[in-house]
C-alpha positions in Angstrom: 11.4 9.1 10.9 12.5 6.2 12.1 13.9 2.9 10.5 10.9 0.7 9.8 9.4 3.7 8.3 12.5 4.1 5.9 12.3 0.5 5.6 8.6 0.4 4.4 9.2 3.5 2.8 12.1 0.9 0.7 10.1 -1.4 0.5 7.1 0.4 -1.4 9.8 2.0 -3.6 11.1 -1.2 -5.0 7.1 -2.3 -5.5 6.7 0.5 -7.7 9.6 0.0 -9.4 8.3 -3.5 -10.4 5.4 -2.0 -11.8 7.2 0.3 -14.1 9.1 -2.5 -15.2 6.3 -4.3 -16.0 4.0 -1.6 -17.7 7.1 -0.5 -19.8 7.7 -3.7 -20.9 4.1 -4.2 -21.6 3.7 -1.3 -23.8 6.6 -1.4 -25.7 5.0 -4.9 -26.2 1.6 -3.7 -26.8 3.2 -1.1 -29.4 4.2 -3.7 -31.4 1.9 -6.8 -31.4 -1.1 -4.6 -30.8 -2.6 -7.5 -28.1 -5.7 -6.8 -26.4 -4.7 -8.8 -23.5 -1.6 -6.4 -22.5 -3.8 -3.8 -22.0 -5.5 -5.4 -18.8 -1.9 -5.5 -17.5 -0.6 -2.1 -18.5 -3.9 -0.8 -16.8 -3.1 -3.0 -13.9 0.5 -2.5 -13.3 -0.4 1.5 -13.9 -3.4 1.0 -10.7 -1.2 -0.4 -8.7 2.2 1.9 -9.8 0.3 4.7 -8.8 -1.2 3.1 -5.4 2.7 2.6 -4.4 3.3 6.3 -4.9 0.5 7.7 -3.2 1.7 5.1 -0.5 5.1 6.8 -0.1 3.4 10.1 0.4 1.2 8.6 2.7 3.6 6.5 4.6 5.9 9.7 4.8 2.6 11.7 6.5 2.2 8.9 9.0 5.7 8.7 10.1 5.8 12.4 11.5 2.8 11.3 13.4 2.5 7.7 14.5 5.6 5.3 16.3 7.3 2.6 15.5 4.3 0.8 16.5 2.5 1.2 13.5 5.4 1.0 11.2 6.1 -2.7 12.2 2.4 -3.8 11.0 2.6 -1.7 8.2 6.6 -3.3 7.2 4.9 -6.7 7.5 2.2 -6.0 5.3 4.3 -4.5 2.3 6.5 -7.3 3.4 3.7 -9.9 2.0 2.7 -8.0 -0.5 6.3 -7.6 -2.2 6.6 -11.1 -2.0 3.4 -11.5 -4.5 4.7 -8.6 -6.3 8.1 -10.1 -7.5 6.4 -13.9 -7.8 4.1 -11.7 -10.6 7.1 -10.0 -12.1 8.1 -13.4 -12.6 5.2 -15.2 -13.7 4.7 -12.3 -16.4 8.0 -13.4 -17.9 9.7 -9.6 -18.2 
């Protein structure tokens, strides 16, 4: 494996870390104040939480098979995407 595998592989760590952040935060919320509108992004944050982990798995699969070819494209993507990841962690005020 080499290292823009291990950095995508980073990379989709630290996204699914955001999204535990944000559901746990959101339920503990949701617990309290009872608000119909966390529940849209508990069930969001838990979509996308679980997308990131079958991600790793799948980014771990393709790295004993493809080069670093692939893993660049891939790196840029998450890249993006992490990006629009942390400007929502922010914009949900956690």
């Amino acid at each position: 494996m080499g290292p823009f595998w291990i950095a995508n592989l980073v990379i989709i760590t630290v996204s699914v870390v955001i999204f535990a952040l944000i559901l746990g935060s959101y339920a503990r919320s949701y617990s309290r104040l009872k608000a119909g509108s966390f529940t849209t992004i508990i069930a969001f944050s838990t979509i996308l939480m679980v997308q990131g982990i079958m991600a790793i798995v799948i980014y771990y699969t393709l790295s004993l098979k493809f080069g670093s070819g692939l893993a660049i494209l891939l790196l840029a993507v998450n890249a993006v995407s992490l990006c629009g990841y942390i400007l929502l962690y922010r914009a949900l005020e956690i």
